[in-house]
Every structure is written in structure tokens, then in C-alpha cells.
C-alpha positions in Angstrom: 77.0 119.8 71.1 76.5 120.1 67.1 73.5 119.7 65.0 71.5 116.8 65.0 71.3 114.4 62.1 68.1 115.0 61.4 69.1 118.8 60.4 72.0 118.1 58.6 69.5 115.9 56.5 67.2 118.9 56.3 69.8 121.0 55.3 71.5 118.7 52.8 68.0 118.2 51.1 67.4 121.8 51.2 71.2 122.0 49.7 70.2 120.0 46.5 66.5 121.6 46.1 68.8 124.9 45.6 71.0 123.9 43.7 68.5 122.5 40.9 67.5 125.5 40.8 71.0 127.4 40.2 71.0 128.2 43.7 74.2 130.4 44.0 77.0 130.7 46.6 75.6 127.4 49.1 76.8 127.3 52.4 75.2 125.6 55.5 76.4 126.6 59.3 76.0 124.8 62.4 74.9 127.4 64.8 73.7 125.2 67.5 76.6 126.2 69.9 75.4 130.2 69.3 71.6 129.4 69.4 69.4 127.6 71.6 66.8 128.1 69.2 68.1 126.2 66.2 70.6 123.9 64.8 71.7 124.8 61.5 71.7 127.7 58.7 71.6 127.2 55.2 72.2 130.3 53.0 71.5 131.1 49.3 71.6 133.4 46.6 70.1 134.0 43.4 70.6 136.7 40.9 66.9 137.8 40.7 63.6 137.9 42.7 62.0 135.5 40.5 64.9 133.5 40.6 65.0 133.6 44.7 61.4 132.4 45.2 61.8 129.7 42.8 64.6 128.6 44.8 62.1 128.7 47.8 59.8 126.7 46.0 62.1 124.3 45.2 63.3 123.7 48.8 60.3 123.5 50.6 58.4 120.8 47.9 61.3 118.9 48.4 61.5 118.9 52.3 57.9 118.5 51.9 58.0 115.5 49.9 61.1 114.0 51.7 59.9 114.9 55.7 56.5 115.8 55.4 57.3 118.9 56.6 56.5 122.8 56.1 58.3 126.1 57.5 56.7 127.2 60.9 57.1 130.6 59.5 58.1 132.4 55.9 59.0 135.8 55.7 59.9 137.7 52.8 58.0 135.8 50.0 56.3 139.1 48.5 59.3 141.3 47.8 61.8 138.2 46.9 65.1 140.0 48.1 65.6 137.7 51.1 63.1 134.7 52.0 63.5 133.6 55.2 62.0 129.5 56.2 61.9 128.8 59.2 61.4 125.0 60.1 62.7 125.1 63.5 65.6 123.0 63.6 66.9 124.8 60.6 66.6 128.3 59.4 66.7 128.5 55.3 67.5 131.8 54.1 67.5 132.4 50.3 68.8 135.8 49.5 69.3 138.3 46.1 73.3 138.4 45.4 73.5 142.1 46.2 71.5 141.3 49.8 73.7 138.6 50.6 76.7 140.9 49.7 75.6 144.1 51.8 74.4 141.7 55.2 77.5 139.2 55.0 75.2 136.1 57.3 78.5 134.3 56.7 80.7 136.5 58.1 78.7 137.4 61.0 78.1 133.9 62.1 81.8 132.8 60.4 83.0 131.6 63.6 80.5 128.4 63.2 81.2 125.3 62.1 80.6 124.8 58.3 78.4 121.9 57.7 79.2 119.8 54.4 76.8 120.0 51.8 76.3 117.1 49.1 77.3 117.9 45.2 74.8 118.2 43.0 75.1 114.9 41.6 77.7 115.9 38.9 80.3 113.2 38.5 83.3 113.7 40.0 86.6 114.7 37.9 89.5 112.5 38.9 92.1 111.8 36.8 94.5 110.5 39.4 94.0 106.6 37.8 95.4 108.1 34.6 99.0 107.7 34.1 100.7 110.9 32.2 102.0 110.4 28.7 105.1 112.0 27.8 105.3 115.0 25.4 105.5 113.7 21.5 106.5 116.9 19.6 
């Protein structure tokens, strides 16, 4: 069993809602084979507290606007070091860079399937439909 769509949509539009805000270091993870009681993971990091709840802002108008949706639960929000949202299905978790460096959530739940995030709208560079022109010196 893997994630349903419906969170991999959650966490894609949590994924962009980050990123818009200079969301740092993106990575989402299917734990629905380790958890019964969710689906998916997205983590985050930001270089500052203010930075971090803005972040959380961010994500939860969007999944707001989008779904229709808020977190069951939000913990975290005061000291802005590591905001947890919890919408059920998917567990958000928006950390300061040196939090996310001293509890590693990647590496404890690395053996999980990654789950593809979207870009962040940035076009694409590929050059592979331009031929190579030979060296004039």
C-alpha cells in the first residue's frame, strides 16, 4: 500500500506553498507502510523563526484555499524552531536549519519511499535541442 492521491496532492500543494516562501531543503516521504496513522511527510526548513512560520502560513492558506481544509492540530507555532501541522493524512513539519540538522526526520524515516515534489514553476534548462558549435579561436 502507498499514499493515497489525495495526499500526494496535499503534499505537492504544501510543496509549492513552501517553496514561495524560500522554503529550504523539501522533501516529502511516504510513510504509509510505517504508519497506520498517516500517509505522507513533508519536511522543511527555513533559516529563521520568522522565516519558519511564514512558511506555515503560507502552506496552510494554500491547502485552505485549494481543499478547504485546516490542520487537526499545530504545534510549535510560538517558539518557531519546529512547526508541526497535522492534517491527518499528511503530517507537515517546517523546521529551523539547525533543528532539522540535529533531529535528521530524513534519516530516521530514510528507509521510505520518497514522494516527488513539483518544481516551483521555474522553467526548465534543456539545451539538448541545441546543436554544439565548434571552437572558433
Amino acid at each position: 500500500m502507498s499514499a493515497h492521491e489525495h495526499s500526494i496532492d496535499l503534499v505537492q500543494t504544501a510543496a509549492l506553498a513552501a517553496a514561495e516562501k524560500q522554503a529550504e531543503n523539501l522533501i516529502a516521504l511516504d510513510v504509509s507502510e510505517r504508519l497506520g496513522v498517516t500517509d505522507a511527510f513533508l519536511i522543511a526548513s527555513a533559516a529563521s523563526e520568522r522565516q519558519v512560520n511564514s512558511i506555515v502560513d503560507e502552506i496552510e492558506d494554500k491547502l485552505a484555499e485549494k481543499f478547504e481544509i485546516r490542520p487537526v492540530r499545530r504545534e510549535g507555532r510560538g517558539q518557531g524552531r519546529w512547526v508541526l501541522l497535522d492534517y491527518s493524512d499528511v503530517v507537515i513539519h517546517v523546521q529551523h536549519n539547525e533543528d532539522r540538522v540535529f533531529y535528521a526526520l530524513e534519516r530516521l524515516w530514510g528507509d521510505c519511499p520518497v514522494i516527488e515534489l513539483p518544481t516551483t514553476g521555474e522553467p526548465a534548462t534543456d539545451m539538448s535541442h541545441v546543436e554544439t558549435l565548434p571552437d572558433v579561436l
